[in-house]
C-alpha positions, 0 to 999 in steps of 0.5 A, a space after each residue: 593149516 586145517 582144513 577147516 581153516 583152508 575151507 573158511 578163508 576159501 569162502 572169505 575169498 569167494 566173490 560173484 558180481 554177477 546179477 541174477 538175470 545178466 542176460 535181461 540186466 545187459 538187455 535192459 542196459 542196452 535199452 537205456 544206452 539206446 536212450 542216452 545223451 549224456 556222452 558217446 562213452 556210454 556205449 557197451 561191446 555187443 555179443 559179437 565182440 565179445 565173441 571176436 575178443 575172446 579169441 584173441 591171445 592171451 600174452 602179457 603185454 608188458 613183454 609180448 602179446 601178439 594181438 595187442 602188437 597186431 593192433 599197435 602195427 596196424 594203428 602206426 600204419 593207419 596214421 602214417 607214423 612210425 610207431 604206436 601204444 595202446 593205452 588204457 585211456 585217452 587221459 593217459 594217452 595224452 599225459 603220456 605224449 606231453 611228458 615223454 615231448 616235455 624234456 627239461 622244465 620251464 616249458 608251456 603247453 599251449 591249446 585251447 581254453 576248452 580243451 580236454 587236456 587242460 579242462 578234463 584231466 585233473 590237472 595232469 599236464 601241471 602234475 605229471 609234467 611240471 608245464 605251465 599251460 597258455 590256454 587261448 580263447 579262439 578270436 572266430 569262437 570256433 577254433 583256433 588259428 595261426 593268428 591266435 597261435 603266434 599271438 600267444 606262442 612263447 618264443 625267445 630265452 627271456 627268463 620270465 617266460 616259460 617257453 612253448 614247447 608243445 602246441 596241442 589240438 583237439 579235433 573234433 573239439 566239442 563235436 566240432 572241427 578243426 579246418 585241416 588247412 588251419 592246422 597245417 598253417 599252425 604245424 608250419 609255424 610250429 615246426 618252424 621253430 622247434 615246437 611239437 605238435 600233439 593231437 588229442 584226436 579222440 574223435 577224429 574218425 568222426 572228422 574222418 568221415 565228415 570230410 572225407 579225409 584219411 585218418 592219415 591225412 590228417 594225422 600228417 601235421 602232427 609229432 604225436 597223435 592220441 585216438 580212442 577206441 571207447 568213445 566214438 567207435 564203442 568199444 569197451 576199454 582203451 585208446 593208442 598213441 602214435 609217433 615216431 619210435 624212439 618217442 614211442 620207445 619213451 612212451 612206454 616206459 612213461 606208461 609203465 611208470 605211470 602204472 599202465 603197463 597192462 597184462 593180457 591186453 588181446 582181448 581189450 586190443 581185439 575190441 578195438 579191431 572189431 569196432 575199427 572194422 564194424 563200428 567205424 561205418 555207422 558214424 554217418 548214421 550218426 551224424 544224420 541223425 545229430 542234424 536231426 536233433 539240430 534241425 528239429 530243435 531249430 524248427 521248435 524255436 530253440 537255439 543252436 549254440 554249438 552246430 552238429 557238425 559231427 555226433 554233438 548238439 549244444 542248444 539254449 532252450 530259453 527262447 521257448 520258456 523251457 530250462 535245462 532242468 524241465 526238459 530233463 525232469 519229464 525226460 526221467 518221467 517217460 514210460 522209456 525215460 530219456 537220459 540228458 546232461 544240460 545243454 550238450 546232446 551226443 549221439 552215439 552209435 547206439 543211439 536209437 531213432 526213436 530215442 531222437 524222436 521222443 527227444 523233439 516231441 516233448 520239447 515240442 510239447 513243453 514249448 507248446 505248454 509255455 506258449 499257451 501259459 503266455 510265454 511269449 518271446 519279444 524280438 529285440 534286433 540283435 546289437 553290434 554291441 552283443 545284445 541279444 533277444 529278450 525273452 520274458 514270461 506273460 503273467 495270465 490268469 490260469 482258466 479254472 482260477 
């Protein structure tokens, strides 16, 4: 080969995804971040872990890499159990602890009808698993009990029926908690008849700091718990996967089957350290301030369909006259636009106060817009048969008609 010829493929290969300014790209990134109700997983690495990741090692985690296993020991010991696996997303961390649980088909999983693992996966507990999944819709609205698990639990050797093996919950499930003393009850039944339990726990560090409980408190009732690194605590890639060492042992090579088996994991596995370490403390800013949004809207008129027990908000806000489109529509129109995503609001642990300010005023302006147009709202008591208010639209006259 000439090198003329060396010199043309070289350039073919070259590649520079960098912007131009990407200090006043990121910058400006933050600032929208900052603005951002559409999810918790949106947040980005500061400077300073960046800073700390970089010193990580720089092993192959398929074989050894020291920091990755310093992260993995210090989850297992966290959670109180034996062993741990980082993983490169809470997806895979879930899909991974239900095939390496499931051992030999027919088998159901059985969760909740909202939950993660069945609504937001692709598919991939029928996929990767060949389970059949029971999802059960909670009889309180909120989350299940064990009522509702041994109502729907598959138990026996009766042919028709593919029998339960797993039970897996989620805590927080949409922001909202599951009482410890209900899971127990569901773990004690379970256990009682051979069944494992799994926790997407995503989001349980801000279970955590909501009631005051250790994370290894409430990982107790479980076989198998998956947390995320990426979502509540910031940071850039990855989550880890907890449980006893042969199941673990397992895990991992299910991990590699999958395609997960990763390379220089240190820098991934030291944003995870920093943001255990620096970003686990400001989750109570961020539930404050979720109540605030909950507060606010309450007092504007809107309704709360799901409560801020931890970083999210669901609300209704047709008692005001207002869709989920208006609010969003002059959101985008603001000199710094808010960014939303329908009836569910995240704060997150870059969420800016003023973002939650701005938020309340234009909903407080356009309620006041479609008050004074003559929306009004007609009080209907509410039925025992599910009847709620009714809200209509007064037809008026515009003033310059």
């Amino acid at each position: 080969m000439s090198p003329d010829t060396r010199a043309t493929i070289a350039e073919q290969v070259k590649c520079d995804i960098l912007p131009k300014n990407p200090v006043l790209e990121n910058a400006n990134k933050a600032k929208e971040i900052a603005r951002t109700f559409i999810s918790d997983t949106v947040t980005v690495p500061t400077p300073e872990m960046y800073a700390y990741a970089t010193l990580a090692t720089t092993g192959d985690d398929v074989y050894h890499d020291p920091s990755t296993v310093a992260l993995e020991n210090h989850m297992a010991q966290l959670t109180g159990k034996e062993a741990a696996l980082f993983m490169p997303s809470g997806t895979a961390s879930n899909q991974i602890a239900l095939r390496t649980h499931l051992k030999q088909p027919p088998y159901t999983v059985l969760c909740d009808h909202r939950a993660h693992i069945d609504n937001y996966e692709a598919g991939g507990t029928a996929f990767h698993s060949g389970a059949s999944v029971k999802a059960v819709v909670p009889s309180n609205e909120h989350h299940l009990t064990l009522a509702d698990v041994e109502a729907n639990v598959i138990l026996g050797s009766d042919i028709h029926f593919a029998p339960t093996e797993v039970i897996a919950l989620e805590n927080t499930l949409n922001g909202t908690i599951f009482p410890q003393e209900e899971i127990i009850a569901i773990s004690e039944f379970a256990h009682s008849h051979g069944i494992k339990m799994h926790l997407d726990g995503a989001r349980i560090w801000h279970v955590a700091v909501a009631t005051q409980t250790s994370i290894k408190e409430l990982c107790e009732p479980f076989d198998s718990v998956s947390l995320c690194f990426s979502k509540g605590l910031g940071a850039p890639v990855g989550s880890c996967l907890v449980g006893p060492k042969d199941f673990i042992k397992k895990a991992r090579w299910f991990r590699k089957l999958f395609g997960g088996g990763m390379r220089q994991t240190g820098i991934l596995a030291a944003a995870a350290a920093y943001a255990l370490t620096h970003n686990f403390p400001q989750l109570e800013r961020v539930h404050a301030l979720a109540q605030k949004l909950e507060a606010g809207l309450e007092r504007i008129g809107v309704e709360i369909t799901s409560r801020a027990e931890t970083c999210m908000v669901f609300y209704d806000p047709s008692p005001i006259g207002v869709n989920y489109d208006e609010i969003a529509e002059r959101a985008s129109a603001l000199p710094e636009p808010l960014f939303l995503g329908g009836s569910r609001l995240v704060v997150h642990i870059q969420t800016s106060e003023a973002a939650v300010d701005d938020f309340l005023a234009l909903v407080e302006e356009l309620a006041q817009e479609k008050k004074k147009a003559g929306f009004v709202k007609l009080d209907v008591p509410r039925k025992a048969n599910g009847f709620k208010d009714i809200y209509v639209r007064r037809v008026t006259k515009s003033s310059d008609n």
